[in-house]
N, C-alpha and C positions, 0 to 999 in steps of 0.2 A: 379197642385193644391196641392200636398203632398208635393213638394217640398218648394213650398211656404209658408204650415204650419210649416214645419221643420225649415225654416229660423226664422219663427216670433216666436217660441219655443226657437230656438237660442236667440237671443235677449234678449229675457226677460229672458232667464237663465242668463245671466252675468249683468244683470239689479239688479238682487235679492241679490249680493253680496254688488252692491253701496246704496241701500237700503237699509236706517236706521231707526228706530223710535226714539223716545223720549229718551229714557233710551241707545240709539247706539249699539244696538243690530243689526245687521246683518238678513234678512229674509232667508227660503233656497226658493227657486224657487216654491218649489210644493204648497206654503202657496200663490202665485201670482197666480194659475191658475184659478180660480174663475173668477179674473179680467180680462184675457185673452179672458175666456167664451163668458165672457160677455161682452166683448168690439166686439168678434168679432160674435153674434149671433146680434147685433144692427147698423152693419158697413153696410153701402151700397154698394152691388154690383154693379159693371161697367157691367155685362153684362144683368143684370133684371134690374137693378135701384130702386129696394125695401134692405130690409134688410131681412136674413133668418127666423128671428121672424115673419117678417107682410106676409111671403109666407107660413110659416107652420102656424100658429095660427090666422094672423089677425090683430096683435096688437104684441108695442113692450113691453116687462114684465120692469119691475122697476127693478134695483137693489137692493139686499135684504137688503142690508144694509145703502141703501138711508133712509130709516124708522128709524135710529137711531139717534136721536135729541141727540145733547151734552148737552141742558140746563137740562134734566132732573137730579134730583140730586141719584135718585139710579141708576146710571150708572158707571159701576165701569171703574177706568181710562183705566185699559189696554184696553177696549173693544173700547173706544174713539181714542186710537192709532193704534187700528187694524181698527178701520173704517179710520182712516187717511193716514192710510198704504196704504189701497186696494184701496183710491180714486188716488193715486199717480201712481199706478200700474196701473188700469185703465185707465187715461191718457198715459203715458210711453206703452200699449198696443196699444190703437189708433195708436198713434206714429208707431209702430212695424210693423202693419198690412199695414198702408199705405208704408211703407219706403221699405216693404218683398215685396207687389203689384208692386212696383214703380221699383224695382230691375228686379223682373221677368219679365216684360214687357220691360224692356228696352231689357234684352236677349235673349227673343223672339224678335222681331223685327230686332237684330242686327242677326241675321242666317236666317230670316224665312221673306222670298218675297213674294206677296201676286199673286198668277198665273196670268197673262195675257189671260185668257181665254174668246173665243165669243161663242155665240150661234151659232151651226153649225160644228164647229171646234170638230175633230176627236180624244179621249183622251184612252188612255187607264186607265184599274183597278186592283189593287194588289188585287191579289187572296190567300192571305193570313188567310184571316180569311173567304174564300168559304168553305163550306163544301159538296154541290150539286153536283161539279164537280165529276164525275165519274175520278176510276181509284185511283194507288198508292199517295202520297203527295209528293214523291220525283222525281216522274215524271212529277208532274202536273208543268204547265206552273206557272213564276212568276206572268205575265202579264195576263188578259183577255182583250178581243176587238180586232180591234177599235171600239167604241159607238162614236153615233153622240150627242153633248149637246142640249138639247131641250130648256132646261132653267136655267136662273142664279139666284139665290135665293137672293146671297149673294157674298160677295169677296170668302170665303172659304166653300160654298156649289153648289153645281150643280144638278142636275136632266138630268139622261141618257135614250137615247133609248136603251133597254137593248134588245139581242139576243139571240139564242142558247142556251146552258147549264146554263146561270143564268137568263131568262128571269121570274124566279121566285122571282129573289132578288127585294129588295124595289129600286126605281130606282131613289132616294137621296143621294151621297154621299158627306163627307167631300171632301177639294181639297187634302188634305197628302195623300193619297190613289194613287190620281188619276197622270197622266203624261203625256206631249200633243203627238201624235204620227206623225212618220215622216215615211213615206213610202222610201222602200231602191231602191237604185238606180241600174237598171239592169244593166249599166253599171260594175260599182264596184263591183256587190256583184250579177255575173249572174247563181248563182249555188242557192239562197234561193227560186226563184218561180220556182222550175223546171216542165217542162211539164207533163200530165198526157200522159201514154203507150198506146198507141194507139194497142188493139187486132185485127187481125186481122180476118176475121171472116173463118170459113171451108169451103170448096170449096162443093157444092153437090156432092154424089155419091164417096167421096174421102170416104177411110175405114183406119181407124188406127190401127193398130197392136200392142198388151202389150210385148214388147221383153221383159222385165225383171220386176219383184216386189220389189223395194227397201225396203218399210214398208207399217205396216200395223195396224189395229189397228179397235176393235171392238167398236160400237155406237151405242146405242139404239136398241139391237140385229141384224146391219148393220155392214158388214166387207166395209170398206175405204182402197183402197190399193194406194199407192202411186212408 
């Protein structure tokens, strides 16, 4: 979205140089921004379908300078060329914002595939912005899971059966986060599930002997020798 408004700021910065009035006088860019405002507080959104006016207020506001009638005759002329200015800008904005939309969307879509994911199917979660997880952040795992998907909301939202150390997170996430997971093969790779050590237990009646005290070390007024 920032970057987006950056483009459509570009735009109508080199806009403000081919823009002339009456008298061809040149505008500088910051005398357009009014029109910018306001073209883009009245643009409809692709992903509400309202405009930001009729979600914050209710209603969209007029332009201020719509209320300025040329016929009247105590109107002095430059103000008739500065409303003719800003309705130019205005349009040339419209312009801006859809051409700045229509860009970004094109480059999102040309990097960014939308997951093949089902319900049921095992994903993992970037643990990057956890904070729950116990322990240093440089030790902490990239990845959390696998969670099984319970439900699909949307192309790029899912709902997880969450476990263990994040079974406190909200269990909605975006799909960027998430990645599907592949279980490894014991064949290739037979050293990652390695078995638990099986102790062997004491024999009755057997007595063990301390030949030597390597270390030692006091706790909660209890000597620990090793």
């Amino acid at each position: 979205m920032i970057q987006t408004s950056e483009d459509i700021i570009r735009r109508l910065c080199s806009y403000g140089l081919e823009l002339k009035d009456s008298y061809c006088f040149t505008n500088h860019w910051f005398t357009l921004i009014p029109a910018l405002q306001w073209a883009y507080k009245t643009s409809i959104h692709s992903s509400t379908g309202k405009t930001p006016e009729m979600l914050e207020k209710g209603w969209n506001t007029r332009f201020l300078y719509d209320t300025l009638k040329k016929e009247l005759v105590g109107i002095h002329p430059t103000a008739i060329s500065f409303k003719i200015m800003l309705d130019k800008a205005r349009q040339y904005s419209n312009s801006c914002i859809q051409d700045s939309s229509k860009y970004a969307k094109e480059r999102w879509d040309k990097i960014h595939m939308p997951p093949d994911f089902k319900v049921g199917d095992l994903v993992l979660v970037e643990t990057l912005n956890f904070h729950s997880i116990k322990g240093p952040n440089k030790l902490k795992d990239s990845f959390a899971g696998p969670f099984i998907i319970r439900e699909l909301h949307c192309p790029n939202s899912v709902q997880l059966e969450l476990t263990s150390e994040v079974m406190n997170k909200h269990p909605y996430f975006p799909a960027s986060p998430t990645k599907p997971y592949s279980s490894s093969d014991k064949e290739l790779f037979p050293l990652r599930n390695k078995p638990p050590l099986e102790i062997t237990p004491l024999e009755e009646g057997e007595e063990k002997k301390v030949v030597n005290v390597l270390k030692e070390r006091r706790t909660r007024k209890k000597m620990e020798r090793e």
